[in-house]
LUMVEX-32391 format. One record per residue: residue number from 1; residue in three letters; y, x, z of N, C-alpha, C in turn. Coordinates in steps of 0.1 Angstrom, whole numbers, padded with zeros to 4 digits. Atoms other than C-alpha are relative to their C-alpha. Layout:
<sites>
SITE,NUM,Ala,Y,X,Z,Y,X,Z,Y,X,Z
...
</sites>
This chain:
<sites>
SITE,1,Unk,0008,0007,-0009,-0668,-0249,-0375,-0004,-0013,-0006
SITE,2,Unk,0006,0009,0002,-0687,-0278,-0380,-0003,-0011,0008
SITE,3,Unk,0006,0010,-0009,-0687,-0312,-0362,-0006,-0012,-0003
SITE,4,Unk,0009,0007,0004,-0711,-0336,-0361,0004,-0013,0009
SITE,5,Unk,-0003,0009,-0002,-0702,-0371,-0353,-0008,-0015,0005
SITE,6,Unk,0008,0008,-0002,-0717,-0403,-0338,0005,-0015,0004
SITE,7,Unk,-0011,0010,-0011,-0703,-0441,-0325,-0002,-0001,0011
SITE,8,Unk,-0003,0001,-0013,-0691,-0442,-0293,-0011,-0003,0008
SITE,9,Unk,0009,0012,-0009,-0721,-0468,-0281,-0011,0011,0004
SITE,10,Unk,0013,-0007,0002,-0749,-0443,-0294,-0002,0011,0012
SITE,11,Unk,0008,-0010,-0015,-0770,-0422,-0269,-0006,0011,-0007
SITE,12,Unk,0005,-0009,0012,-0782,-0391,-0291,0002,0016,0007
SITE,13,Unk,0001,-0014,-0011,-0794,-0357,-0273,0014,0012,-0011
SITE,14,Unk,-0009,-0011,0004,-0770,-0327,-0279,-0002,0013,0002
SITE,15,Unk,0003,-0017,0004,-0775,-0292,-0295,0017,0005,-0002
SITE,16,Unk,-0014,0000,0006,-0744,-0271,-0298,-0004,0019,0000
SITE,17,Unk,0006,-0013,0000,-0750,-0235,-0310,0011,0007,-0006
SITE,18,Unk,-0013,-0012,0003,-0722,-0210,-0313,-0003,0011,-0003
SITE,19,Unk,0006,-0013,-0002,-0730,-0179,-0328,0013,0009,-0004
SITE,20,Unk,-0009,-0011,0003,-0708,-0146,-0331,-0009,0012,-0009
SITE,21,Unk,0004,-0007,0010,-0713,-0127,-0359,0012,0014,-0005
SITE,22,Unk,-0008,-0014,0005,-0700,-0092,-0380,0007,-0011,-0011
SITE,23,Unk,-0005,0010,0010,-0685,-0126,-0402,0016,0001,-0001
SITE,24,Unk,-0014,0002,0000,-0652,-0136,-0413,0001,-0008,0006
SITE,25,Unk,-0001,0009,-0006,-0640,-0162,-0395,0000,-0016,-0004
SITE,26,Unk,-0002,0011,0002,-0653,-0197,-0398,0001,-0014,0005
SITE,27,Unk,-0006,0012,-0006,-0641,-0214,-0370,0010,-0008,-0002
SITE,28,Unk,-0011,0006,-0003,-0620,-0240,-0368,0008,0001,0008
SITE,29,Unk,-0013,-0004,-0009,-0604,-0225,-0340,0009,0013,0000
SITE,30,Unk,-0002,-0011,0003,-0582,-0196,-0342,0003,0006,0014
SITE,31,Unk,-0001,-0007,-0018,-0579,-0172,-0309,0014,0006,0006
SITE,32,Unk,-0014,0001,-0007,-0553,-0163,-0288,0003,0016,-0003
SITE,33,Unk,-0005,-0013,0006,-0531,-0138,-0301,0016,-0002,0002
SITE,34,Unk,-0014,0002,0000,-0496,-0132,-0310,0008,-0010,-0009
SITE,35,Unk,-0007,0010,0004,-0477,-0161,-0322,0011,0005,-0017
SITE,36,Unk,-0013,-0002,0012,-0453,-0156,-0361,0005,-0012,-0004
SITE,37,Unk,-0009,0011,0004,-0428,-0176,-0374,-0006,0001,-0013
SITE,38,Unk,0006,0004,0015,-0435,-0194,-0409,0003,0013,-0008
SITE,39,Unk,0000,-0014,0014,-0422,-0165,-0430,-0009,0011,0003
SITE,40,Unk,0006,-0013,0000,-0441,-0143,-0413,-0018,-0004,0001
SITE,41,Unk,0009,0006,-0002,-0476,-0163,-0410,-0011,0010,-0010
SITE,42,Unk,0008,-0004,0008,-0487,-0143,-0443,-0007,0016,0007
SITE,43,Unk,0004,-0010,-0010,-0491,-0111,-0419,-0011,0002,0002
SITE,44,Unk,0006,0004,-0008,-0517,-0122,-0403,-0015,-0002,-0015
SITE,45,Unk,0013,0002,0009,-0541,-0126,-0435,-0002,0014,-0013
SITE,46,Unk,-0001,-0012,0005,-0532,-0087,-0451,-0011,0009,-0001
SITE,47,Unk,0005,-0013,-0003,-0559,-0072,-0438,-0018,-0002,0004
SITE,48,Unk,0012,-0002,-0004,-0598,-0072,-0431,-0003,-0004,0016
SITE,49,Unk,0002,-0005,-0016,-0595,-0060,-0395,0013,-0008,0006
SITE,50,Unk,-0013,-0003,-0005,-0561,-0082,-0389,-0006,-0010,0013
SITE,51,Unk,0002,0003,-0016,-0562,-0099,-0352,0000,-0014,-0001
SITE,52,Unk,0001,0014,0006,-0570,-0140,-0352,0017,-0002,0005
SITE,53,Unk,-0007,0008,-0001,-0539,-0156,-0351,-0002,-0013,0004
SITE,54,Unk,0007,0011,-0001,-0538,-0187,-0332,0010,-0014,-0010
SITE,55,Unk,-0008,0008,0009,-0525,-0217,-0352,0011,-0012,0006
SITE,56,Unk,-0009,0008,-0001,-0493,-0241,-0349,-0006,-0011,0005
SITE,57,Unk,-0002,0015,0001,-0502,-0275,-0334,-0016,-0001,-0010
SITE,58,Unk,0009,-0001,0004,-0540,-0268,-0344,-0002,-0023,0004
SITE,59,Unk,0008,0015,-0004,-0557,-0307,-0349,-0016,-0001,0000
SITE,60,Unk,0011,-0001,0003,-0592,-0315,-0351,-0003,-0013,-0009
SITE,61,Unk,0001,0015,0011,-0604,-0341,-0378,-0010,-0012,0007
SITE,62,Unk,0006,0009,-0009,-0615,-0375,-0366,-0003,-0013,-0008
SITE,63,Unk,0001,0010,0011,-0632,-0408,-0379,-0003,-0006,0018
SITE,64,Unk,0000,0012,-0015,-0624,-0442,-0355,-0013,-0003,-0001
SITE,65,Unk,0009,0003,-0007,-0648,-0452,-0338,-0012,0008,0005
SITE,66,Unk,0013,-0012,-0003,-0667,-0421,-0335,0005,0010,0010
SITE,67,Unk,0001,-0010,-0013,-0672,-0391,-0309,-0004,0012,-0004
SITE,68,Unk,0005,-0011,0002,-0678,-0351,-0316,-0018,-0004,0010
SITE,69,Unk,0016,-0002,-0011,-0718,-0347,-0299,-0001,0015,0000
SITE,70,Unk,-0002,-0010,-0005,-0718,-0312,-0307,0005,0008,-0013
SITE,71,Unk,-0004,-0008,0008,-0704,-0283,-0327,-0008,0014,0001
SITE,72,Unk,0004,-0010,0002,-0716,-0254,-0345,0009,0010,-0007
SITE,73,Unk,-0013,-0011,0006,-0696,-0221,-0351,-0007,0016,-0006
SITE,74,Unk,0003,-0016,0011,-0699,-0185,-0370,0012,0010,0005
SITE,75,Unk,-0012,-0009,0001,-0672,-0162,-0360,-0002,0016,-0001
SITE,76,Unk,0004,-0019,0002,-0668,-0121,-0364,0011,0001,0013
SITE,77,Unk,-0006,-0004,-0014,-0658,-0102,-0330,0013,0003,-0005
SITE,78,Unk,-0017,-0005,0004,-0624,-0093,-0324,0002,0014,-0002
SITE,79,Unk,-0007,-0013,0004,-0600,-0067,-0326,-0008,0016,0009
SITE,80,Unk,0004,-0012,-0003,-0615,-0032,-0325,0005,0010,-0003
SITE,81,Unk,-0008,-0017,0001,-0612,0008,-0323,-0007,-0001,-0019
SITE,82,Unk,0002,-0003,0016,-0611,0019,-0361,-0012,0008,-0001
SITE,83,Unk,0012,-0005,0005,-0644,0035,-0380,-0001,0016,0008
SITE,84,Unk,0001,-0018,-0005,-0655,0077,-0372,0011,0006,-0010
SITE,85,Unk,-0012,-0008,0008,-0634,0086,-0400,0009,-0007,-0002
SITE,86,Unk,-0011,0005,-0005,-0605,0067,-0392,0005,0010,0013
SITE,87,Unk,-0002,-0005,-0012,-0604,0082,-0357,0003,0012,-0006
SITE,88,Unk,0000,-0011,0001,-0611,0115,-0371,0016,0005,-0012
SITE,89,Unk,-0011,-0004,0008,-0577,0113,-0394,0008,0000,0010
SITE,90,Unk,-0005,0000,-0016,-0561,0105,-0360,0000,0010,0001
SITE,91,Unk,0004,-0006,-0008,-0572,0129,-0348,0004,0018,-0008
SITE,92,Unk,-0005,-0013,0014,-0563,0159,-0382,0014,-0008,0002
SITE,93,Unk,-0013,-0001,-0007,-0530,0143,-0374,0004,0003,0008
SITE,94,Unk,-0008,-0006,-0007,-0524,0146,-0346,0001,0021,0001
SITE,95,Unk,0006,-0015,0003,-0533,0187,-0354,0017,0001,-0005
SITE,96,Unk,-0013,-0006,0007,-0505,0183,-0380,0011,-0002,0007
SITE,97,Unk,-0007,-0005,-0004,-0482,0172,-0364,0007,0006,0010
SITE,98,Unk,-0005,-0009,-0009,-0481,0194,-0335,0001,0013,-0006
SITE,99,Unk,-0003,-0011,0005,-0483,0224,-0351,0014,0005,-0005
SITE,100,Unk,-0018,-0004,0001,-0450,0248,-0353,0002,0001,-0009
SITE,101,Unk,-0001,0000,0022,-0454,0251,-0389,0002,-0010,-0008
SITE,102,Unk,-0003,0012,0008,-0447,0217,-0398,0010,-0005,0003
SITE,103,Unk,-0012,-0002,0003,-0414,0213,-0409,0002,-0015,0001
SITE,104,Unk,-0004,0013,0003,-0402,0175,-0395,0016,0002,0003
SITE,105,Unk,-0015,-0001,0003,-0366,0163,-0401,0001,-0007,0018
SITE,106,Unk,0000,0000,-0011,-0352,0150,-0363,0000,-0007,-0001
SITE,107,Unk,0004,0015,-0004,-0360,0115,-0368,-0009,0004,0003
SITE,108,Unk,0014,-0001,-0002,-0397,0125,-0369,-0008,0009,0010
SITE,109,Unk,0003,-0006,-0010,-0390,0148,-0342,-0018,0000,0010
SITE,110,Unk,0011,0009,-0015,-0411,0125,-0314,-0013,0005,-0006
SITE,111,Unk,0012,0000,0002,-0444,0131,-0334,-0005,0011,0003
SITE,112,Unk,0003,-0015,-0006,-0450,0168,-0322,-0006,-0004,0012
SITE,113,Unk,0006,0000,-0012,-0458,0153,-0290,-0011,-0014,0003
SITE,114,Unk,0009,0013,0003,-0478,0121,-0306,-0020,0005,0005
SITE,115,Unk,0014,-0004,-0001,-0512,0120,-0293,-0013,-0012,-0001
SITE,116,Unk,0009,0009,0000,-0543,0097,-0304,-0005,-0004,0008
SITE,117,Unk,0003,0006,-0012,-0556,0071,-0283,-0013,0000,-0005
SITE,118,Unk,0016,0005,-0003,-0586,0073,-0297,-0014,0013,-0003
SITE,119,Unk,0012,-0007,0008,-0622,0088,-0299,-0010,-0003,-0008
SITE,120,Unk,0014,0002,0008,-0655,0092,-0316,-0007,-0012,0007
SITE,121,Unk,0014,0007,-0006,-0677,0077,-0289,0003,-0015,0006
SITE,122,Unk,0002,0011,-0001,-0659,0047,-0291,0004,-0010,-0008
SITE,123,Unk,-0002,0001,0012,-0657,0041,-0323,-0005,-0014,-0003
SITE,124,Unk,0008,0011,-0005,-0662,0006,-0333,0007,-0012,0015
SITE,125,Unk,0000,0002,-0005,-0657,-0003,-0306,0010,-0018,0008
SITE,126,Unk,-0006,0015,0002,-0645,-0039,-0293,0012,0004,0015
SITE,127,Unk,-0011,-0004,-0009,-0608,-0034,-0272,0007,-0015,0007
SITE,128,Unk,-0004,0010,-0006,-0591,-0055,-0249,0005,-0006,-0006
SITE,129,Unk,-0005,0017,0012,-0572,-0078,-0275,-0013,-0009,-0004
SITE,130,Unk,0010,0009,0003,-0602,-0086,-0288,-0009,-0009,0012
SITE,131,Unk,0004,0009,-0013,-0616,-0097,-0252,0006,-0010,-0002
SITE,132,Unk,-0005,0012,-0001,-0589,-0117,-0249,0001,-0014,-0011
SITE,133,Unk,0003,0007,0010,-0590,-0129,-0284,-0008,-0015,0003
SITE,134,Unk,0006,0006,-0005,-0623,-0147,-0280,-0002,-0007,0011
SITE,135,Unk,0004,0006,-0010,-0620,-0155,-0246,0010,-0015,0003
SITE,136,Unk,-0004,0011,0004,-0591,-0177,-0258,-0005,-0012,-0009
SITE,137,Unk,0006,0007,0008,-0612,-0191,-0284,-0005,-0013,0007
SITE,138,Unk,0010,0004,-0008,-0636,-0204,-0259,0010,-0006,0005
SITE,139,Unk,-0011,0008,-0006,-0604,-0218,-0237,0006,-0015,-0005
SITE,140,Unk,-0004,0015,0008,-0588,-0241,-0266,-0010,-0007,-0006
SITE,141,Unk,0014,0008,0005,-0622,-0250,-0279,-0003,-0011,0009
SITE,142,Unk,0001,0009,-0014,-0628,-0266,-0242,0013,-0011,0000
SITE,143,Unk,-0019,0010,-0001,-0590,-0282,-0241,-0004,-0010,-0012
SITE,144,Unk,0001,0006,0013,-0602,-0296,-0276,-0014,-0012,0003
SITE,145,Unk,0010,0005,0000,-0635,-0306,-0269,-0005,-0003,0014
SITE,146,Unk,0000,-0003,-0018,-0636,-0314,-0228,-0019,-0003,0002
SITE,147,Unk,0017,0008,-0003,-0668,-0338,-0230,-0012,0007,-0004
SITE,148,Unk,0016,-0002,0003,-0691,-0314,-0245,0002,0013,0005
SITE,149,Unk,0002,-0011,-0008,-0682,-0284,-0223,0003,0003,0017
SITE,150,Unk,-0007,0004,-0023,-0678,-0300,-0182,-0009,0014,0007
SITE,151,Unk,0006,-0008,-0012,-0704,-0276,-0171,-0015,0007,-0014
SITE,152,Unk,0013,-0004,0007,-0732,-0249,-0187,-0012,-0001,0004
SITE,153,Unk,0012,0003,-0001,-0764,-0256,-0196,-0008,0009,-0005
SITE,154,Unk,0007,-0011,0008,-0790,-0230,-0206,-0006,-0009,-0015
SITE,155,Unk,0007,0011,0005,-0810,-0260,-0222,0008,-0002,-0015
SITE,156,Unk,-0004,0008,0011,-0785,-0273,-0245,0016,0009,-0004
SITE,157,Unk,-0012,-0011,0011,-0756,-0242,-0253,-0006,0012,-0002
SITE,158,Unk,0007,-0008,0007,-0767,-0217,-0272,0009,0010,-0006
SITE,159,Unk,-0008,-0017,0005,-0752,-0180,-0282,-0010,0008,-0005
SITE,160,Unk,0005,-0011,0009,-0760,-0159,-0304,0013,0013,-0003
SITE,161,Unk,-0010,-0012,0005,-0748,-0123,-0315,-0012,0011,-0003
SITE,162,Unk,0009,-0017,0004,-0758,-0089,-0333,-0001,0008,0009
SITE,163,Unk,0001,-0008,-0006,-0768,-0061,-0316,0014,0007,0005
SITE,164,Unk,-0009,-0007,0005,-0737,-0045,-0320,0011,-0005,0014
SITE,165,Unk,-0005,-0002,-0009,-0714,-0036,-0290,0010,-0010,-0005
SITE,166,Unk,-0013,0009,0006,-0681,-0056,-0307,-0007,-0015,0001
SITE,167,Unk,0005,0013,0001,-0701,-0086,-0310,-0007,-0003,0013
SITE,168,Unk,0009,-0001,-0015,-0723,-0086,-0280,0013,-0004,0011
SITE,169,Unk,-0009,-0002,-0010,-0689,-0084,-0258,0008,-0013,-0007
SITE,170,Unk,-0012,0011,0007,-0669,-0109,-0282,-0012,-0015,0004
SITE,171,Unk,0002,0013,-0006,-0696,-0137,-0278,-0003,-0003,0017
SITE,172,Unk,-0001,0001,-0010,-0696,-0129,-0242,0010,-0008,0006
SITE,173,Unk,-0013,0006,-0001,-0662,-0131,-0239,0008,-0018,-0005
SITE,174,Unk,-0001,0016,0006,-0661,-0167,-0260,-0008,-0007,0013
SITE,175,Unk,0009,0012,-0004,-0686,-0181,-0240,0005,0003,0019
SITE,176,Unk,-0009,0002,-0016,-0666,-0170,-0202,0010,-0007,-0005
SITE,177,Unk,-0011,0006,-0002,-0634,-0184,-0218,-0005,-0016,-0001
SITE,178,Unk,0005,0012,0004,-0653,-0216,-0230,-0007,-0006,0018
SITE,179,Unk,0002,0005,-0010,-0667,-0222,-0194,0007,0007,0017
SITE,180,Unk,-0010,-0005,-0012,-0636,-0205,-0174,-0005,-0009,0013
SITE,181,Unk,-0004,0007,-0010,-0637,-0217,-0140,-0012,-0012,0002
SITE,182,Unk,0013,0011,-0002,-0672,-0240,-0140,-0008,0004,0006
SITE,183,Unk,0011,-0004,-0010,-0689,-0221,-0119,-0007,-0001,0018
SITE,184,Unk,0003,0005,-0019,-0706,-0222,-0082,0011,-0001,0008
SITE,185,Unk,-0010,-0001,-0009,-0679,-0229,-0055,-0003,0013,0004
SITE,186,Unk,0001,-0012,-0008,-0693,-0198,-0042,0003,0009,-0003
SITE,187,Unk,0005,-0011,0010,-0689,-0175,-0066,0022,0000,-0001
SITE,188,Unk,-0013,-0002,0003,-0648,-0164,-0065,0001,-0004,-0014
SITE,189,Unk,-0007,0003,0013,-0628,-0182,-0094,-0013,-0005,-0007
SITE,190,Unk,0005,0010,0009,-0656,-0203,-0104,-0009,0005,-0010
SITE,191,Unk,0007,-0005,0005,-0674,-0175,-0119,-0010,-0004,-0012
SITE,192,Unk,0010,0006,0003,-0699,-0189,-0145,-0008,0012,-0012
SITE,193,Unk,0011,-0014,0006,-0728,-0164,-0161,-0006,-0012,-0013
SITE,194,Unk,0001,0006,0010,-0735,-0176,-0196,-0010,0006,-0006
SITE,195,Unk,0011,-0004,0008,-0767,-0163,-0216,-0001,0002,-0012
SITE,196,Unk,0002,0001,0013,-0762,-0147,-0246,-0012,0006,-0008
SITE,197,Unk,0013,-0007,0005,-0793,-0138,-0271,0007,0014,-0008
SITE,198,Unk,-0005,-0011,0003,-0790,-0103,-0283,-0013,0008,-0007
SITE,199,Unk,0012,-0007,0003,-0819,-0089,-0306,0001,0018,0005
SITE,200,Unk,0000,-0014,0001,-0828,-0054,-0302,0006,0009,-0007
SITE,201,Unk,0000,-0011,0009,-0816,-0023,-0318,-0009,0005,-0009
SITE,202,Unk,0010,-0004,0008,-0829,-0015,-0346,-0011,-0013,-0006
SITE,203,Unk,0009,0013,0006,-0845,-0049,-0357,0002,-0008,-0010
SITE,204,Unk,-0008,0010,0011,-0844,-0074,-0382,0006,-0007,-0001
SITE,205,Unk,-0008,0013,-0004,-0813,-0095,-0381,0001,-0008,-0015
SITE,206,Unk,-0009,0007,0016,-0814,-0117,-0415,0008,-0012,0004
SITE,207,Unk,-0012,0006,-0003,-0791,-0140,-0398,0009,0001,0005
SITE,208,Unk,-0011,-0005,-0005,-0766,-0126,-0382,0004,0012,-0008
SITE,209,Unk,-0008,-0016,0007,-0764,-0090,-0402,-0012,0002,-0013
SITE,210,Unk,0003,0002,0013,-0776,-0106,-0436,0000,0011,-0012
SITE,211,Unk,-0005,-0012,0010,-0757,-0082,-0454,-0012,0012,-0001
SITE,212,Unk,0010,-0015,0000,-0780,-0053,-0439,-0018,-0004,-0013
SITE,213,Unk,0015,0005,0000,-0811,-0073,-0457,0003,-0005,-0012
SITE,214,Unk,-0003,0010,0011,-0793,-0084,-0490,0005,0012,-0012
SITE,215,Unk,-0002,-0010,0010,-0786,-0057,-0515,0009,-0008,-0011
SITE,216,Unk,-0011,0003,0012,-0771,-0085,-0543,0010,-0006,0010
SITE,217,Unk,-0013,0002,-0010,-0745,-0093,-0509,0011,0012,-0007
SITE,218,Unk,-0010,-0013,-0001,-0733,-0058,-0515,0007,0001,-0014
SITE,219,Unk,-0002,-0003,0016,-0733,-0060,-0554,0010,-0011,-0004
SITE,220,Unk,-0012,0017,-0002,-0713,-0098,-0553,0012,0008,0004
SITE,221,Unk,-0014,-0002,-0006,-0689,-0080,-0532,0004,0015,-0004
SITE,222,Unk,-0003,-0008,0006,-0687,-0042,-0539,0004,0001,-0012
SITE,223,Unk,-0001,-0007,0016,-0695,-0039,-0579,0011,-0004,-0004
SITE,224,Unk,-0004,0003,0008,-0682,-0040,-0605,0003,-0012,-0006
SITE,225,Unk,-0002,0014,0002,-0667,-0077,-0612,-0001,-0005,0013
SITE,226,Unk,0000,0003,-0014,-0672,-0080,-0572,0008,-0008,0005
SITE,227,Unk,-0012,0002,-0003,-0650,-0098,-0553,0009,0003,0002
SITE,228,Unk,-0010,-0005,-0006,-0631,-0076,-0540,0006,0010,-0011
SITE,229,Unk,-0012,-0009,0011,-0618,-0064,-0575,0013,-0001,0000
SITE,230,Unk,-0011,0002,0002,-0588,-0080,-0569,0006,0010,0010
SITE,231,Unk,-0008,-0006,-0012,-0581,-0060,-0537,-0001,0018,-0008
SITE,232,Unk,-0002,-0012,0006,-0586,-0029,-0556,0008,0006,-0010
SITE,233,Unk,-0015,0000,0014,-0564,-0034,-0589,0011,-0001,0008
SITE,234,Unk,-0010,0004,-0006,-0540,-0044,-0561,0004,0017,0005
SITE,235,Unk,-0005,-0016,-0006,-0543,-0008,-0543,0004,0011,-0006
SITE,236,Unk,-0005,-0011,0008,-0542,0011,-0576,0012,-0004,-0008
SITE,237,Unk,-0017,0005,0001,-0510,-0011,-0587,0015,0006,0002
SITE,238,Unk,-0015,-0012,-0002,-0475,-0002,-0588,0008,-0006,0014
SITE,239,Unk,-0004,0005,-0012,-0467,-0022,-0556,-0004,0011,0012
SITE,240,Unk,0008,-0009,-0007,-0488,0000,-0535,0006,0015,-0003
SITE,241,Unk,-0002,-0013,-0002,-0480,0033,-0553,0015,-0001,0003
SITE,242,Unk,-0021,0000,-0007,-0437,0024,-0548,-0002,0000,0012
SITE,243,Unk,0002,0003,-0018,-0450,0017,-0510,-0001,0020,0003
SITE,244,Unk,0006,-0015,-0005,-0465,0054,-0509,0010,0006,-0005
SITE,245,Unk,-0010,-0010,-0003,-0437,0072,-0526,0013,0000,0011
SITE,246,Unk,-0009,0002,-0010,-0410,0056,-0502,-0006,0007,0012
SITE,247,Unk,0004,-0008,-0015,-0433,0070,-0471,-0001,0013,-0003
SITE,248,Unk,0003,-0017,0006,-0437,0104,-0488,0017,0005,-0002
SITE,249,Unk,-0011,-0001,0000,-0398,0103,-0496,0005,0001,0018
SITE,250,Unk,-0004,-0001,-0013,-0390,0093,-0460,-0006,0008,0012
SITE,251,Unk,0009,-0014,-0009,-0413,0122,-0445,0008,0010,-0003
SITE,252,Unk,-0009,-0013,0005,-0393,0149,-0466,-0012,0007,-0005
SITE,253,Unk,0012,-0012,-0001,-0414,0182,-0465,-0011,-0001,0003
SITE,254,Unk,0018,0005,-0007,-0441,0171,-0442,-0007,-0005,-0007
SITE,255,Unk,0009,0005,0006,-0453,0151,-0464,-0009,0007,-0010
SITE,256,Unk,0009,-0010,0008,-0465,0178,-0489,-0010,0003,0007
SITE,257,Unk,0008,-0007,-0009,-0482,0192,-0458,-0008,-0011,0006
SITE,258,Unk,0008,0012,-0005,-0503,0159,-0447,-0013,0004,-0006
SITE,259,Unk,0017,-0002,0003,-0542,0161,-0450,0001,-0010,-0013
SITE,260,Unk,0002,0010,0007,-0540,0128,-0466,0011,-0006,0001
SITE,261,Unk,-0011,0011,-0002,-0514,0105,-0475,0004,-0010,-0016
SITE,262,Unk,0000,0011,0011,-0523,0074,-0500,0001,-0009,0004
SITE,263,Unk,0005,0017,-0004,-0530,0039,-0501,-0005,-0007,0014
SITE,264,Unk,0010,0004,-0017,-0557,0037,-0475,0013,0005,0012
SITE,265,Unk,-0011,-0007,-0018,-0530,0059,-0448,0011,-0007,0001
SITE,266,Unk,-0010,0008,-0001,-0501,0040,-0459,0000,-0016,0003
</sites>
C-alpha cells in the first residue's frame, strides 16, 4: 500500500482507490487469519495460494507533523476452492480410496470412507476464509486509518476488481469490513452498500488481469531463466524427492496403486 502524506494545517481534496486484483499481495495490511508463533511464521509464505496471515503488532510508517489523506492498495482475493484438475484428483482419490481392492494398512483405515468436499462448478471459487480474510483487511485498515474512513462516499472511495468471481466477492468483502457498521440507522447492524466496479466478461482488463494482455509477463515468469526457476530446481531437488519417498513409504502398498503421487500431490 501506498500512503500519501500532507501537514496537518493543509486542506487538500481526497482520492483513495483500493483495488482487488488476481495480484500478490501489496498491501500493507495483512488479513485476518490464523495467528503462528515466530518459528512457525515461515509457513505462511510456502505457497502461492497460502492464506494472508495477519501480522504481529503491524505499525504504519509516519513523518511528524504530517497526516495520511489517502491510500492506495493492490491486493489478490483470498483463500479459494483449488483449479478443475485439482478437484478432479480429489475426486480419482477419493475412487481409490474406496475401492475394496486397495490394500490400506489400519492407520489409513479412515480414508475408505474419505469424501471430497469439493466440485467442478465451483472451482475457483472464493470460500468463506477468504470472505473473512478480506473483510478483516478492511476492519484493521479502518482501526489504522479512522479519519479517512468515518463514513462512504461514492464520490471519493473507489473499488476496483476483475471479473472473476474470487475477486469480485473479495473486494466486496474488503470494502463491507472497511465500512462495518456505517450504515443507515435503519438498515439492521448498520448495513452499508459499497460500489464496486466490475468490467464485463470477456473484456479487456490491462489493469487488473495484465498478465492476460502481456505475453513477455508469462516469459519473465514461466521461461526459461524465469523467475520461478528457483521454485522448480527446488521441486526437482533432493529435499522434495526425500519428502515423497517418506509419503510413499508411510502408505505401504497403496502407494504403488495411487493415480498420482509426486511433488505437486505431496
Amino acid at each position: 500500500a501506498r500512503y500519501c502524506t500532507r501537514p496537518i494545517p493543509c486542506k487538500i481534496g481526497i482520492m483513495r482507490n483500493l483495488i482487488l486484483t488476481k495480484l500478490f499481495v501489496l498491501a500493507a495490511f495483512s488479513v485476518h487469519g490464523v495467528e503462528m508463533s515466530d518459528d512457525e511464521s515461515y509457513l505462511a509464505r510456502l505457497g502461492s495460494k497460502s492464506p494472508y496471515i495477519p501480522p504481529r503488532n503491524g505499525t504504519l510508517p509516519s513523518v511528524p507533523g504530517c497526516e495520511p489523506i489517502f491510500v492506495t492498495g493492490v491486493a489478490r482475493h483470498g483463500s479459494r476452492n483449488p483449479g478443475k484438475s485439482d478437484i478432479k484428483k480429489f475426486a480419482k482419490l477419493q475412487r481409490f480410496f474406496s475401492d475394496p481392492a486397495t490394500n490400506l494398512s489400519a492407520e489409513f483405515e479412515w480414508l475408505r470412507s474419505w469424501v471430497t468436499v469439493y466440485d467442478v462448478h465451483t472451482t475457483h471459487h472464493l470460500v468463506h476464509a477468504g470472505l473473512k480474510e478480506h473483510f478483516g483487511i478492511g476492519q484493521r485498515l479502518r482501526d489504522k486509518l479512522p479519519h479517512l474512513f468515518k463514513e462512504y462516499s461514492f464520490r471519493r472511495h473507489r473499488f476496483q476488481s476483475s471479473h472473476y468471481e474470487r475477486a469480485a466477492r473479495s473486494a466486496s468483502s474488503f470494502a463491507h469490513g472497511l465500512f462495518h457498521g456505517t450504515g443507515p440507522e435503519s438498515i439492521p447492524g448498520g448495513f452499508c452498500a459499497v460500489h464496486v466496479e466490475t468490467p464485463p466478461r470477456g473484456s479487456r482488463d490491462v489493469l487488473l488481469r495484465f498478465m492476460d494482455e502481456c505475453p513477455k509477463y508469462e516469459e519473465l515468469l514461466e521461461g526459461e531463466g524465469g523467475v520461478l526457476r528457483g521454485v522448480k530446481r527446488f521441486r526437482s531437488g533432493p529435499e522434495v524427492a526425500a519428502a515423497v519417498s517418506r509419503v510413499r513409504t508411510r502408505l505401504g502398498g497403496a502407494a504403488d496403486r495411487l493415480p498420482e503421487l509426486g511433488p505437486t500431490e505431496v
